[in-house]
C-alpha positions in Angstrom: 0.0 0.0 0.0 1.4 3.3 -1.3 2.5 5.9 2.1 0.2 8.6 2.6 -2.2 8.1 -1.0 -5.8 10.2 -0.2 -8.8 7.9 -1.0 -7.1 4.8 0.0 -9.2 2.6 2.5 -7.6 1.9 5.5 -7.5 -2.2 6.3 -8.7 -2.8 9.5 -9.2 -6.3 11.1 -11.2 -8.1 13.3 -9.8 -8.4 16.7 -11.1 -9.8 20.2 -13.4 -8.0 21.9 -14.5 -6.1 18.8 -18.5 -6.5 18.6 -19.9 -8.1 15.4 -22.8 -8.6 13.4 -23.5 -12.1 11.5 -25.6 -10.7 8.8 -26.8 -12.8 5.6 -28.3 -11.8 2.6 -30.8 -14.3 1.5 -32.7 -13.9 -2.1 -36.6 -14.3 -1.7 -38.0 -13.5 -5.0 -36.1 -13.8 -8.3 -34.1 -9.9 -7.8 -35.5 -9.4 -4.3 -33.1 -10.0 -1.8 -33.4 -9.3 2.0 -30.7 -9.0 4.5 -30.7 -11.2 8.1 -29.2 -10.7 10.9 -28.7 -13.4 13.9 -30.3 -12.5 17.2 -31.2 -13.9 20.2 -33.1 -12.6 23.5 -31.4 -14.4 25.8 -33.9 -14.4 29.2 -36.7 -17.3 28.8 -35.6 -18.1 24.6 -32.2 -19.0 24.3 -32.7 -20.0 20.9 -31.3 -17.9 17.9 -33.8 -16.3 15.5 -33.4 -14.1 12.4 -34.1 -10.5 12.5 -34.8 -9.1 9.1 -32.3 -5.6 8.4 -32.9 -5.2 5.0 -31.5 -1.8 3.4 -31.3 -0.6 7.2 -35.1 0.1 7.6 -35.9 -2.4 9.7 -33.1 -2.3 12.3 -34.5 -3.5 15.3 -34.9 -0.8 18.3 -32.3 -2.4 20.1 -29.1 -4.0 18.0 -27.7 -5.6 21.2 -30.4 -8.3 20.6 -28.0 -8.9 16.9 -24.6 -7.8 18.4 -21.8 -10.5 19.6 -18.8 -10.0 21.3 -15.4 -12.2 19.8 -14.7 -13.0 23.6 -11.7 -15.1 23.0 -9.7 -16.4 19.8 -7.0 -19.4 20.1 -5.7 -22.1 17.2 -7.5 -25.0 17.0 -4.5 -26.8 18.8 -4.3 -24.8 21.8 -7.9 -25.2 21.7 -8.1 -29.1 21.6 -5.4 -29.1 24.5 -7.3 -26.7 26.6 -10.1 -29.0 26.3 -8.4 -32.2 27.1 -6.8 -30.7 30.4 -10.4 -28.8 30.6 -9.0 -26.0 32.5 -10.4 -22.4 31.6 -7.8 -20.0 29.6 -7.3 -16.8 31.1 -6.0 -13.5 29.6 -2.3 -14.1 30.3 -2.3 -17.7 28.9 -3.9 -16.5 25.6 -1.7 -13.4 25.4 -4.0 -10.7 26.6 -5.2 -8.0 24.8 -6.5 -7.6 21.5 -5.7 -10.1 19.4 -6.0 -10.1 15.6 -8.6 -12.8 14.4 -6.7 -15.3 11.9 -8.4 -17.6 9.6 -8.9 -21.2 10.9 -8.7 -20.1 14.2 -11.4 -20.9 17.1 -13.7 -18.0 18.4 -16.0 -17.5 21.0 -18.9 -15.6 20.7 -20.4 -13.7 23.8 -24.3 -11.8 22.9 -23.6 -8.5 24.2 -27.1 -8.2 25.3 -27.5 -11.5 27.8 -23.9 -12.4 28.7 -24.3 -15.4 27.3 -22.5 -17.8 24.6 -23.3 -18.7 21.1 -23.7 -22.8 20.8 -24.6 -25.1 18.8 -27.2 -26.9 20.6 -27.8 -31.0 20.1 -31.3 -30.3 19.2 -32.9 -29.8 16.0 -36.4 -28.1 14.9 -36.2 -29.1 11.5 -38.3 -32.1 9.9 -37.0 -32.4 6.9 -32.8 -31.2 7.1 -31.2 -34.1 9.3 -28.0 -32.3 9.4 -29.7 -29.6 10.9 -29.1 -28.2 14.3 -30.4 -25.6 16.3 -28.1 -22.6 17.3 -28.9 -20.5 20.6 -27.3 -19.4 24.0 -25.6 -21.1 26.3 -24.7 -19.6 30.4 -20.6 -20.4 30.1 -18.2 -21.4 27.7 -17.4 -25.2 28.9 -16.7 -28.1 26.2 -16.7 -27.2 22.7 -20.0 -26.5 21.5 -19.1 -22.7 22.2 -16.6 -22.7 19.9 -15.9 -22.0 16.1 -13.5 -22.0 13.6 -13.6 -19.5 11.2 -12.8 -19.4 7.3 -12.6 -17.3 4.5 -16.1 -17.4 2.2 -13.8 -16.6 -0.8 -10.4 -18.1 -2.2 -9.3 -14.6 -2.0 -8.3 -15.1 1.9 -6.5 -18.5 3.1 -6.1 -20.4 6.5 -3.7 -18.4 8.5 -4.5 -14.6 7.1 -5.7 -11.9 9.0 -10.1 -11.7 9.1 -10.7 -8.2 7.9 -13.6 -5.9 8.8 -16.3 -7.0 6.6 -14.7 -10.2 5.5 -17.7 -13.2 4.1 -16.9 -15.7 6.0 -17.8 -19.7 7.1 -18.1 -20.5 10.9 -17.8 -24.2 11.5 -19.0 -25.4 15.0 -16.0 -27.2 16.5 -18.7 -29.6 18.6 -20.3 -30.3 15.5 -17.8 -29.9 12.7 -21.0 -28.2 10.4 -21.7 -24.8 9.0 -23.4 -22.6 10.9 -26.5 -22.0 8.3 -28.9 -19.4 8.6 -32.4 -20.4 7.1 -35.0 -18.2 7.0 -38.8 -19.7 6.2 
């Protein structure tokens, strides 16, 4: 990148305890297309839900309900021996910090609005996808159905790269070893 160029975008990457959005777009009608955003309530439903945000005029009154925290980030190694000892990380054994997000790395996702933990949950409301599962909240961030890897949606970005802000990407539950899918009926 050229030194000092005007109009030049500034790269800036995902780090941890940045607060995201997962936000879809899905197409409903042959050129109609509407954007989703995950979200969850947290107290009484801990399941996930879609909250439609399509050209930002139906942003829900309060976007805590679609914002997550990226709590913690560690390689899938460090990951797998953390959970064989099963002893919880803290800052000073993950480095502390902010630390840049890198493709094929594990995240954790805290919802800003209940505390709680993304998961892939062992249940399924679907009768007709048996791969299905259902995604919603969980209190703490034992075992591994908290955590996902994350990958590049595009062979533009590889395994190892810095996550930029704005990046597609794939999350893969580490529990699960499946996409997280958003479908929206």
């Amino acid at each position: 990148m050229a030194e000092g160029g005007e109009g030049e975008e500034e790269i800036q990457f995902l780090r941890t305890d940045d607060q995201v959005v997962l936000q879809c777009t899905a197409s409903v009608l042959k050129e109609q297309q509407i954007k989703l955003c995950l979200s969850c309530e947290g107290f009484g439903n801990r399941l996930c839900f879609l909250e439609t945000t399509s050209n930002a005029q139906n942003v829900p009154p309060d976007l805590a309900i679609c914002t997550f925290i990226l709590e913690q980030s560690l390689s899938v190694r460090a990951l797998v021996e953390m959970l064989a000892n099963t002893v919880e990380m803290t800052e000073s054994s993950q480095g502390g910090g902010h630390r840049t997000l890198l493709y094929g790395h594990a995240i954790l996702l805290r919802h800003h609005h209940s505390g709680m933990y993304l998961s892939c949950l062992t249940t399924s409301r679907s009768l007709t996808d048996k791969l299905a599962f259902d995604v919603g909240l969980q209190e703490d961030s034992i075992g591994e159905a908290c955590w996902w890897t994350i990958h590049p949606a595009s062979k533009q970005r590889s395994e190892g790269e810095k996550v930029r802000v704005g990046d597609d990407l794939i999350l893969v539950s580490v529990s699960s070893e499946r996409y997280l899918h958003l479908s929206y009926v």
